[in-house]
C-alpha positions as CSV (number, residue, x, y, z in Angstrom):
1,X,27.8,179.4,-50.3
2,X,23.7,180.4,-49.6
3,X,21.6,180.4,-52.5
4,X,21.1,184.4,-53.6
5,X,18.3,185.8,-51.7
6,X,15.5,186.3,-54.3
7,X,13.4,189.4,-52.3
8,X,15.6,192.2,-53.8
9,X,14.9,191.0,-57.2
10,X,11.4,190.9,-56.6
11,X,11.1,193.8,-55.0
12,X,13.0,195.3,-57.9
13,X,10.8,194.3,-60.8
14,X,7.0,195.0,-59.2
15,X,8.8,198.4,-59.1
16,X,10.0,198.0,-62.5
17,X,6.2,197.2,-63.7
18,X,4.8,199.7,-61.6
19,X,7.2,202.5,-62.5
20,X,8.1,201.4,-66.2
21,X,5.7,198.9,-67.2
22,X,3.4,201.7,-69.0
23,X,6.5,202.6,-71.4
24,X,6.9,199.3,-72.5
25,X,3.6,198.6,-73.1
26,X,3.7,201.8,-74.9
27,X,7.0,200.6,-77.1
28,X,4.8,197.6,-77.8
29,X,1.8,198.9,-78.6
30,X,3.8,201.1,-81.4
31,X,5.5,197.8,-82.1
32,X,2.5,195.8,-83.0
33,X,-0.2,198.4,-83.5
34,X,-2.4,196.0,-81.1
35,X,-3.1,197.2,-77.3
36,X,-4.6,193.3,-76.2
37,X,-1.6,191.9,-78.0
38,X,1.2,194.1,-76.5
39,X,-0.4,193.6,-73.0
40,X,0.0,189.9,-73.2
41,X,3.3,189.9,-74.0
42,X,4.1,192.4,-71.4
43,X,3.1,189.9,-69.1
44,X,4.4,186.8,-70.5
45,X,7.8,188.9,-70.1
46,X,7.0,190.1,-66.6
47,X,6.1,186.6,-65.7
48,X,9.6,185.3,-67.2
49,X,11.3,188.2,-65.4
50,X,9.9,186.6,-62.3
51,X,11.4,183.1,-63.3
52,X,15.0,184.3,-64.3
53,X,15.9,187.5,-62.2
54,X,15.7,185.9,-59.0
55,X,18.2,183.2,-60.7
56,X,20.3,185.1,-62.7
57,X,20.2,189.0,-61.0
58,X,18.5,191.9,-62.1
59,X,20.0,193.1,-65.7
60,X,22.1,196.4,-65.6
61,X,18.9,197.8,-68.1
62,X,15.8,196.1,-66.5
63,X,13.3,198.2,-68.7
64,X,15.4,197.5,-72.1
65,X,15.2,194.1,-70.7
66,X,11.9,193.4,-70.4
67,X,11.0,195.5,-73.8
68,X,13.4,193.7,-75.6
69,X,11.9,190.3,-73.8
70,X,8.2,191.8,-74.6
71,X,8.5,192.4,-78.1
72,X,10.0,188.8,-78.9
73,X,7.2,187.2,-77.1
74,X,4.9,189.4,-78.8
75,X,6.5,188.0,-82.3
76,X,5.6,184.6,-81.0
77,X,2.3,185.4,-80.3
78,X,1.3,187.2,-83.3
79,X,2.8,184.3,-85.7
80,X,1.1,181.6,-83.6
81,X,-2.4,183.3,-83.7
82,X,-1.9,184.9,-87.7
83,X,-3.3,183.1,-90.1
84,X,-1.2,182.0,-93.2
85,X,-0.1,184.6,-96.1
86,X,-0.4,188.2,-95.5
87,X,-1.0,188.3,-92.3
88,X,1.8,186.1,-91.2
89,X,3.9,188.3,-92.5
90,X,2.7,191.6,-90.0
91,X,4.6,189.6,-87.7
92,X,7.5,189.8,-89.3
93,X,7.0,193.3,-89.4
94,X,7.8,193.4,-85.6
95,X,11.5,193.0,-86.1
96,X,11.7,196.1,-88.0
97,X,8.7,198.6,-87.5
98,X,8.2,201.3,-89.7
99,X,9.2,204.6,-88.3
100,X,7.2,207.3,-90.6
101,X,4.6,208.8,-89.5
102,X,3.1,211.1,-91.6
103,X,-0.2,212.2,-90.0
104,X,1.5,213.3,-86.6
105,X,3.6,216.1,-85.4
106,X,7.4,215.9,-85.1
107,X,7.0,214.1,-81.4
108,X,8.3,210.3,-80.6
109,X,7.1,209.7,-77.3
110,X,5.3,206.0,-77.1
111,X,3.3,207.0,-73.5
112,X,2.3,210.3,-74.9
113,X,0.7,208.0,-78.3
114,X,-0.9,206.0,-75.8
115,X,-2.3,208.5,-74.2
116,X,-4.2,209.6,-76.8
117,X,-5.5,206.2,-78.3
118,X,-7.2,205.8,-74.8
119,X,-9.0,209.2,-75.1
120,X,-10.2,208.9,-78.6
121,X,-13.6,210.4,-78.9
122,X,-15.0,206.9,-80.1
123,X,-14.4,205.9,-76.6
124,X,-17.1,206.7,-74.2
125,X,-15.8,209.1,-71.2
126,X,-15.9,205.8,-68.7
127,X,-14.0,203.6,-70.8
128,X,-11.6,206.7,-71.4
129,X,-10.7,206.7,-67.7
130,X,-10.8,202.8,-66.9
131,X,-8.3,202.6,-69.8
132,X,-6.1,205.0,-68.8
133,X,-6.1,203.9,-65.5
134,X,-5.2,200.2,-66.2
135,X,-2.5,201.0,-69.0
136,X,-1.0,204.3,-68.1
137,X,-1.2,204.2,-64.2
138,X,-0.5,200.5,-63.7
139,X,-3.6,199.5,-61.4
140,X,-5.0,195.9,-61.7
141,X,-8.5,195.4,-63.2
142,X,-10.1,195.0,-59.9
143,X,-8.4,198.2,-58.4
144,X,-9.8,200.1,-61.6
145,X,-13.3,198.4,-60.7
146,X,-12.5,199.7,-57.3
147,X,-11.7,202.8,-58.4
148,X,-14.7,203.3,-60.4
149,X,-16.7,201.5,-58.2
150,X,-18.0,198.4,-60.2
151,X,-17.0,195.0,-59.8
152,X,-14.1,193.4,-60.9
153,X,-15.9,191.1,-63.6
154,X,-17.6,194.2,-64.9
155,X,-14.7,196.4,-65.4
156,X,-13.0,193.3,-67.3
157,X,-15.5,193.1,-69.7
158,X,-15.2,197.3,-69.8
159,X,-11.8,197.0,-70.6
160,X,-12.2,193.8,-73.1
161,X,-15.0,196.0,-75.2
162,X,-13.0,199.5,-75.3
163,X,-9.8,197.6,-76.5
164,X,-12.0,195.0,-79.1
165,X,-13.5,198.8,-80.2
166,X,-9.9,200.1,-80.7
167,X,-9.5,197.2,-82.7
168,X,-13.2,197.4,-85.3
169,X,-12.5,201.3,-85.2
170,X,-8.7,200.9,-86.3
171,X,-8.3,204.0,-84.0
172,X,-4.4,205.1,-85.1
173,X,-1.8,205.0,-82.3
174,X,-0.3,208.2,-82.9
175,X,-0.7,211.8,-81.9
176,X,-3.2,213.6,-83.8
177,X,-2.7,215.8,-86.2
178,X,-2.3,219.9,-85.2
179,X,-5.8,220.3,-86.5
180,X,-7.1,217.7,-84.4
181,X,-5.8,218.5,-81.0
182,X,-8.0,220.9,-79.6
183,X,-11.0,218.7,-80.1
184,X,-8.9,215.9,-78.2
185,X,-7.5,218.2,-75.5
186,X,-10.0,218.0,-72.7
187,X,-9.8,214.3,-72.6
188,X,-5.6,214.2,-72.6
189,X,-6.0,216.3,-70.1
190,X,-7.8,214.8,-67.5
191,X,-6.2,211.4,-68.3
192,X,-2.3,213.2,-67.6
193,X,-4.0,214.7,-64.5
194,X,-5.4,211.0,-63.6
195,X,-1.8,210.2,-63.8
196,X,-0.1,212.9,-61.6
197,X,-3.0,212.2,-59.3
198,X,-2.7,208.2,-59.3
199,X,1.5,209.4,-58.6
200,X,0.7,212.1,-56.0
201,X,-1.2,210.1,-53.7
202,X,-1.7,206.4,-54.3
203,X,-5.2,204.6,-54.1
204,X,-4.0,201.1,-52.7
205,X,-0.6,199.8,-51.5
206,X,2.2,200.5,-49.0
207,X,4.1,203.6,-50.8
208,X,2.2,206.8,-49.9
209,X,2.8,208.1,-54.0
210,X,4.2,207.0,-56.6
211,X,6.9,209.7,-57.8
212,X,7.9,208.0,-60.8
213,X,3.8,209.0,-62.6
214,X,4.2,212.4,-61.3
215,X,7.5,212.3,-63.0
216,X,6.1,210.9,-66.4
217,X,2.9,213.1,-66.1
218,X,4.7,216.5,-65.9
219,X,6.8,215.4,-68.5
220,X,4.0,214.8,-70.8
221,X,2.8,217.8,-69.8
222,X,5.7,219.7,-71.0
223,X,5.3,217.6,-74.6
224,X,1.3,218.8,-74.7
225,X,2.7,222.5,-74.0
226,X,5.1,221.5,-76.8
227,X,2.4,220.5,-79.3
228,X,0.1,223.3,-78.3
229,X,2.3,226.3,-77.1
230,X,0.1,229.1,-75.2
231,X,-3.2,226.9,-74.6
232,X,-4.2,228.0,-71.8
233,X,-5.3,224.5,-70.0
234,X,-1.9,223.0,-70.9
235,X,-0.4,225.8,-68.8
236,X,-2.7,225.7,-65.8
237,X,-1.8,221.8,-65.7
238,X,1.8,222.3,-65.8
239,X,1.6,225.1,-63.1
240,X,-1.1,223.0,-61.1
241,X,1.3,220.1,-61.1
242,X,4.3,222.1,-60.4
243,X,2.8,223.8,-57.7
244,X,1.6,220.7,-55.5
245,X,4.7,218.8,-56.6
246,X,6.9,221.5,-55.1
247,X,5.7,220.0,-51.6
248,X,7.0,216.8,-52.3
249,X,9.6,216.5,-49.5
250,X,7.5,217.9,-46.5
251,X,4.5,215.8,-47.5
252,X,5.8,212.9,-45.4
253,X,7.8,212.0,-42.5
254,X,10.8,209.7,-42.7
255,X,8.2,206.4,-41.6
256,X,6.1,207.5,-44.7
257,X,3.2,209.0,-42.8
258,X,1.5,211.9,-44.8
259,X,2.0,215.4,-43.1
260,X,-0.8,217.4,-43.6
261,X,-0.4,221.1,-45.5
262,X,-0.6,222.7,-42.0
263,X,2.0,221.0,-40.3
264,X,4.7,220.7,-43.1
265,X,8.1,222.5,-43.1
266,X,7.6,224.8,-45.9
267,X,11.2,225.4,-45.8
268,X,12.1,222.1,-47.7
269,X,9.1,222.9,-50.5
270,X,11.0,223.5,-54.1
271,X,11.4,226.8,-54.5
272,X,12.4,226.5,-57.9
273,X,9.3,224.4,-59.5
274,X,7.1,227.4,-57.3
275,X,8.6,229.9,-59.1
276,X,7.9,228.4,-62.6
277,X,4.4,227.4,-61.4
278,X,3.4,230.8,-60.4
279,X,4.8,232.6,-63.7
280,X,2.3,229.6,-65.5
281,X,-0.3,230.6,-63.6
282,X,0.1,234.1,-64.7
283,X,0.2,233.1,-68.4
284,X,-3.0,231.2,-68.2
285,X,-4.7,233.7,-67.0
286,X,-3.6,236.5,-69.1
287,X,-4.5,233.5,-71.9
288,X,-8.1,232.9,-70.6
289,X,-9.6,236.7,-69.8
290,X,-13.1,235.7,-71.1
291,X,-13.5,232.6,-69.6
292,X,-12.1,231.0,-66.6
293,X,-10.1,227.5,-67.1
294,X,-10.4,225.0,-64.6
295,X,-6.5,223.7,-64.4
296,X,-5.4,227.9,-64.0
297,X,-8.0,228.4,-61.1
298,X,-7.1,225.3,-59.8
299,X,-3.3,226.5,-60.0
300,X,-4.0,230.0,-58.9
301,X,-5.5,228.4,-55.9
302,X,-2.3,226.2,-55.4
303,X,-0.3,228.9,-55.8
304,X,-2.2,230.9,-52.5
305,X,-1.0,228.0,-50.8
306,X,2.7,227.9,-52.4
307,X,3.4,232.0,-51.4
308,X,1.8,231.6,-47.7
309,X,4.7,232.5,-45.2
310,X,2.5,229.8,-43.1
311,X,-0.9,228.0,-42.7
312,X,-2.3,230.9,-40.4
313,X,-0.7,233.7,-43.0
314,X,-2.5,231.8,-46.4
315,X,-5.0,234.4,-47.9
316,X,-7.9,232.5,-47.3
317,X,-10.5,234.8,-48.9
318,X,-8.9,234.8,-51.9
319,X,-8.5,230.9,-51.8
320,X,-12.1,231.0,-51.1
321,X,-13.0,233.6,-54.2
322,X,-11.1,231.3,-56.3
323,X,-12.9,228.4,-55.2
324,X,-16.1,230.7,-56.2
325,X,-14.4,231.2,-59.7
326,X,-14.3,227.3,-59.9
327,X,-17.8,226.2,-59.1
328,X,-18.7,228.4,-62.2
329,X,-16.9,226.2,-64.3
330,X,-16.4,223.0,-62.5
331,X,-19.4,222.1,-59.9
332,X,-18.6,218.8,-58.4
333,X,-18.6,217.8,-54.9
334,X,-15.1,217.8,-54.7
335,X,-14.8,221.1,-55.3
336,X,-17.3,222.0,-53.1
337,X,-15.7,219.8,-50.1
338,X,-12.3,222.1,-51.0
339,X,-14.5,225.3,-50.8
340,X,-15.8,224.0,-47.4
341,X,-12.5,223.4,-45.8
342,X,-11.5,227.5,-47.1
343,X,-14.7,228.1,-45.6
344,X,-13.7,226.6,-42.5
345,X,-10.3,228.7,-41.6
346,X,-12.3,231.8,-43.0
347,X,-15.5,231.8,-40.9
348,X,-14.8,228.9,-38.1
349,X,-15.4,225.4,-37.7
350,X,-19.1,225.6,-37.8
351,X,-19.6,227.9,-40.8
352,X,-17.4,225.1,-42.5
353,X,-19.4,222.2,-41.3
354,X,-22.4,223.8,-42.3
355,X,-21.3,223.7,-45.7
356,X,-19.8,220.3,-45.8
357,X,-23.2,218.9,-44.6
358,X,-24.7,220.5,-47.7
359,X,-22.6,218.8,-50.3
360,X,-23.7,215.3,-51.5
361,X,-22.2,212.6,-53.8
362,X,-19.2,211.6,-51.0
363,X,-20.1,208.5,-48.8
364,X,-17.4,206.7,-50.8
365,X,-14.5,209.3,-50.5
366,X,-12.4,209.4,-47.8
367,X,-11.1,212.8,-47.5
368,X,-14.6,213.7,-47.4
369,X,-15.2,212.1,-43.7
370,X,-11.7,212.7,-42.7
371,X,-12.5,216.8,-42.9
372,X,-15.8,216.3,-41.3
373,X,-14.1,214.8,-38.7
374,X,-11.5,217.4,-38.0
375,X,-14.3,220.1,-38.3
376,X,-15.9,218.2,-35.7
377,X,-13.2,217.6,-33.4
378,X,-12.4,221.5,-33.6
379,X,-15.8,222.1,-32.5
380,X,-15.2,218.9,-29.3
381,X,-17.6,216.9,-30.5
382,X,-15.5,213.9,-29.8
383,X,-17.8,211.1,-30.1
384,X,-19.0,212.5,-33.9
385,X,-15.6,213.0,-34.8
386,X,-14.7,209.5,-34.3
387,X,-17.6,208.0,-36.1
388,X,-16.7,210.2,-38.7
389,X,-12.9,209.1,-39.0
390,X,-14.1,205.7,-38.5
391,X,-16.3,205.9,-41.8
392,X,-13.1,207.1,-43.7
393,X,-11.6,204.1,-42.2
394,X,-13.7,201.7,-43.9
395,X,-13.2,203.4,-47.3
396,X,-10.1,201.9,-49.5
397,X,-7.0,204.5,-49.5
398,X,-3.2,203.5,-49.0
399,X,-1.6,202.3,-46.2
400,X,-0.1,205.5,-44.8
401,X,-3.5,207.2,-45.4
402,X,-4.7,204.5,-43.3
403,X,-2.1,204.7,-40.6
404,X,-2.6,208.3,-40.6
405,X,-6.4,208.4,-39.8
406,X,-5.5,205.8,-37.1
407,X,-3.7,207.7,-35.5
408,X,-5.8,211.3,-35.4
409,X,-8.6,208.2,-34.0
410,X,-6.4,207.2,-31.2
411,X,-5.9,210.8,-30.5
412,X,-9.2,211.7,-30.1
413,X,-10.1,208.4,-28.1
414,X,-7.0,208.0,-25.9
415,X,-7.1,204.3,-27.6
């Protein structure tokens, strides 16, 4: 009989750690109250689930599994490091962790605690935002470094001083009290958004997205709504991430190749999550009449998209009036580059170009030469057009994103 091939059970546990590695970090941080700890054992475990499930098959609960295998390492560790007396005895405590929580609303959900140790306010915005993207959305130190474009070395010693911080500062791994939360908000927030964002369209790899974070971010989403009922930023994320969710199954064609918004078959976009997105959207703005909110006027302008008939049939002035709303409360040049592109099947290729050229702050974003391109090939300026998807080319993206730009290159060259 042939030995057991050991590629599915590879395969199956970088998914696993991908997908379900942030919950059982989370479980462990709760466990042992110590974010460096809990990460080592995680991978001690992952490493021994790399030994053994070749060998012995994948285990009918992988992520029970590898929590259960986690937390016994992290016992190990914690007695071998503790000193004698008291503080051998907190490992001890690992066996049977206290469950009361007095300080924090009625919610057990480990990601959603770890979400907000990693945007406590005694964590500056960058560390905020490297944490989250090492612990919640799974990417290595030197895609994180990538990411935020320092190198590798740097962005370790980032994440070594915001966890040794968490540690001095004794910041509590829990969700913060009711009178706490709307101080905290903006910073959840943008982390969960990170999250749906890092799901929606990955920044490295082979898989175009990862569903499994848009998954975990719309459900903690639904637990923020939960904790903070009629906030109106709360809603305009959950209809925001309804909304572009809902195209899920048109975004790609069966070889994984992304299909742009123009081209997709709108008649496989859920219907369902588009109806609950656009009643959100409506909430959040009756909820913000004084003052615009960034996640409802980003939703409102997903939701343009979401009730089009077709690209040609999308009400681009108000997608472009939104996009005005926006810039008064959200000026970046990403925003800017999205206006541009409404600008674009408004007023014509060149009006758009003109005001792509005028936006700065993009030489290292993609998407920003990919629409420059297609403005420019629009307009048959081949030979700019190519540099241009060229430049996106040399930019790090994912594989299908890749693929995808290749091919609109090939197009345009006839090579």
């Amino acid at each position: 009989m042939s030995a057991p091939d050991p590629q599915p059970a590879r395969a199956a546990l970088v998914r696993l750690v991908r997908d379900e590695g942030r919950r059982v970090l989370a479980t462990l941080v709760r466990v042992t109250g110590d974010l460096g700890l809990a990460e080592d054992a995680v991978q001690d475990a992952t490493e021994r689930a790399l030994a053994t499930w070749p060998r012995d098959g994948v285990p009918p609960e992988p992520r029970a599994w590898l929590t259960l295998t986690a937390r016994r390492r992290a016992i190990d560790l914690a007695r071998r490091e503790a000193a004698r007396g008291g503080k051998e005895a907190d490992a001890v405590v690992l066996l049977d962790p206290p469950t009361d929580d007095a300080d924090a609303p009625d919610v057990r959900d480990d990601l959603l605690r770890l979400v907000f140790t990693c945007c406590h306010p005694a964590l500056d915005v960058p560390s905020q935002v490297a944490l989250a993207l090492r612990t919640l959305c799974g990417l290595s130190t030197a895609e994180v470094g990538h990411a935020l474009l320092v190198s590798e070395a740097t962005m370790a010693k980032r994440l070594t001083r915001a966890k040794q911080k968490i540690a001095r500062a004794a910041i509590p791994y829990r969700v913060p009290a009711d009178h706490e939360l709307p101080e905290r908000l903006r910073g959840v927030l943008a982390t969960v958004y990170l999250l749906f964002n890092e799901g929606y369209s990955a920044s490295d790899g082979d898989a175009p997205m990862r569903p499994a974070l848009v998954d975990e971010a719309v459900r903690l989403t639904r637990l923020l709504g939960e904790l903070m009922p009629g906030e109106a930023s709360v809603l305009g994320l959950l209809a925001l991430e309804l909304l572009q969710d809902s195209r899920r199954a048109a975004r790609h064609d069966p070889d994984g190749r992304p299909v742009l918004l123009p081209d997709q078959d709108r008649s496989r976009w859920d219907r369902a999550r588009i109806a609950e997105g656009v009643v959100l959207v409506g909430e959040g703005l009756r909820r913000s009449p004084d003052a615009p909110d960034p996640y409802v006027v980003q939703a409102a302008i997903a939701a343009c998209h979401a009730l089009a008939p077709s690209w040609p049939d999308t009400d681009w002035a108000a997608v472009l009036s939104w996009y005005e709303v926006l810039l008064t409360v959200q000026d970046t040049p990403v925003v800017r580059l999205n206006r541009a592109v409404a600008v674009a099947e408004l007023r014509g290729a060149e009006a758009g170009l003109a005001e792509l050229a005028a936006v700065t702050g993009l030489d290292g974003y993609p998407a920003a030469h990919a629409a420059r391109a297609e403005l420019l090939a629009r307009l048959g300026r081949a030979d700019e057009a190519a540099a241009a998807y060229a430049a996106a080319l040399r930019l790090p993206q994912n594989a299908a994103q890749r693929a995808h730009l290749r091919e609109r290159l090939a197009a345009l060259t006839g090579r």
